[in-house]
N, C-alpha and C positions, 0 to 999 in steps of 0.2 A: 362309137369310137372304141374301137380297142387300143389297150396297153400291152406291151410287150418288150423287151430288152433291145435295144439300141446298139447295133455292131461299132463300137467307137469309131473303127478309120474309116466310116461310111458316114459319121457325124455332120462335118463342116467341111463345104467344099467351094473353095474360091475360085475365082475365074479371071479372065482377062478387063472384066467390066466392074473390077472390085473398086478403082478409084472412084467411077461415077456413080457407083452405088455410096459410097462413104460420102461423096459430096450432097445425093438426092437425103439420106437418111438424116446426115450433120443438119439441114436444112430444113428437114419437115421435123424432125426434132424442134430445133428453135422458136420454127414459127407455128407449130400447132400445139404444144406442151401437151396441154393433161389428153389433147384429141389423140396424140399418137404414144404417148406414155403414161400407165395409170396402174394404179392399185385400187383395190379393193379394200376396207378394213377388214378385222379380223371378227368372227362373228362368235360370242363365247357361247360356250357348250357346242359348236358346230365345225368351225374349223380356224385355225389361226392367219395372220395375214402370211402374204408372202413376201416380208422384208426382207428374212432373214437367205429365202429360195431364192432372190435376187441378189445376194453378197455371193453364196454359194456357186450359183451361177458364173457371174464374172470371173470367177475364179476359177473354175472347173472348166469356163470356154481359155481364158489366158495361157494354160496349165497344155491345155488340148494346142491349142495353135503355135506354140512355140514350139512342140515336139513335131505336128505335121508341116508347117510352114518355118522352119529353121530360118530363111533365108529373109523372111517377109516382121518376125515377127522378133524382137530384141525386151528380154524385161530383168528389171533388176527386182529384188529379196530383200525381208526384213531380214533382219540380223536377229539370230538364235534367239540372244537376249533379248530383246526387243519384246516381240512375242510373248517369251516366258514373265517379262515384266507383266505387261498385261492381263496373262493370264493366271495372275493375283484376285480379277473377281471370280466369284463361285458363280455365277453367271454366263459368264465365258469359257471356264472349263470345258475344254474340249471344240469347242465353236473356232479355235484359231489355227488348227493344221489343216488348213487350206492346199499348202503344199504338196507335189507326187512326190514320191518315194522317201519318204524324209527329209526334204526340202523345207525349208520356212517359206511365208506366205508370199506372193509375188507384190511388190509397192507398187509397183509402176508399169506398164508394157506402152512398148513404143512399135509404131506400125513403119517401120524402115522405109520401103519409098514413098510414103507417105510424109514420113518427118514429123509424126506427132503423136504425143506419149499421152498415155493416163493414165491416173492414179486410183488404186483397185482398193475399196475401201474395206475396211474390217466392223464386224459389228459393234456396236453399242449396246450401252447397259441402260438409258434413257428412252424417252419416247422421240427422241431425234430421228430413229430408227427408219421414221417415213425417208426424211431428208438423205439419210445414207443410204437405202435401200433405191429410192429415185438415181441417184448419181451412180451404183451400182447397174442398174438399167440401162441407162443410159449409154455407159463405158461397153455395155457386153451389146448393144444397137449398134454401137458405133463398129466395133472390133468385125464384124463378120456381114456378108448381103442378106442376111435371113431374117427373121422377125419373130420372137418369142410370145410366147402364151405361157402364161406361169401357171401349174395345176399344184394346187395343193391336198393333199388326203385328210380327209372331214375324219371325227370323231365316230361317221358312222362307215366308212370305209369307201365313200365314195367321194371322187374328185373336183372339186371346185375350181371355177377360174376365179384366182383372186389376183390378176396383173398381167405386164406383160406391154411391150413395145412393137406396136404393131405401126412402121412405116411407111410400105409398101406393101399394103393387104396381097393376100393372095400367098405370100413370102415365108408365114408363119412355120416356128419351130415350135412345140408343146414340151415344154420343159417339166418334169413331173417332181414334186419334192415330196416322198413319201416316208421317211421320216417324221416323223411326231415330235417338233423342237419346243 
């Protein structure tokens, strides 16, 4: 496998069969849980989970589809404040501009002829971290027909699969988090 840079507007590309993909994925979601949505722990001295590549994710897909898909794709913003409250722990410094351009972080995206919205979670300072990183999965399975592989960069500079929403094998996107969080 090679790694190499990613042309953004070549990233996500929907089609005319995106509703019966959202209906097949909504559903093999539900009824196969951990078969079609999973992490890995995080393995110490080798490489970390990908909880955090999975909030990231979600966000960086929401961020991407409301600019290429204007029409298809509606989301509302935490407030400045909000945000800034939060990022009162040393912890999260820096982990909450999620946001493009100076934007604050997106709360919610709603898939317009669809009719249904979710909510884009932000990280945590606890071990809950699995729980929100799942539901952040989840929301970026659902948002697009493709299927992620979560890679994370080991301590020793090579990538691991530590996750990733796989519900129509074959589908897969390989998401890379190569950053060191």
């Amino acid at each position: 496998m090679g790694i190499r840079p990613m042309p953004w507007n070549e990233w996500i590309e929907l089609d005319n069969e995106y509703a019966a993909y959202h209906r097949i994925r909504s559903h093999r979601l539900h009824t196969r849980g951990p078969k079609a949505l999973a992490f890995l722990p995080a393995k110490v001295g080798v490489v970390n989970s990908a909880y955090e590549a999975a909030i990231e994710l979600v966000h960086e897909l929401a961020e991407y589809l409301i600019r290429r898909y204007p029409a298809t794709f509606r989301v509302t913003r935490h407030t400045s404040s909000y945000i800034a409250s939060l990022s009162d722990s040393p912890r999260k410094k820096g982990r909450l501009d999620y946001g493009w351009d100076g934007a604050p972080a997106i709360k919610e995206i709603t898939v317009v002829p669809l009719g249904v919205t979710y909510d884009l979670p932000l990280p945590v300072d606890d071990e809950s971290a699995f729980g929100i990183a799942e539901r952040a999965m989840k929301v970026a399975a659902l948002l697009v027909q493709d299927d992620f592989a979560l890679m994370v960069e080991g301590q020793d500079g090579r990538y691991y699969l530590q996750g990733g929403a796989i519900c129509i094998p074959g589908m897969a996107l390989i998401y890379f988090l190569t950053s060191t969080i």
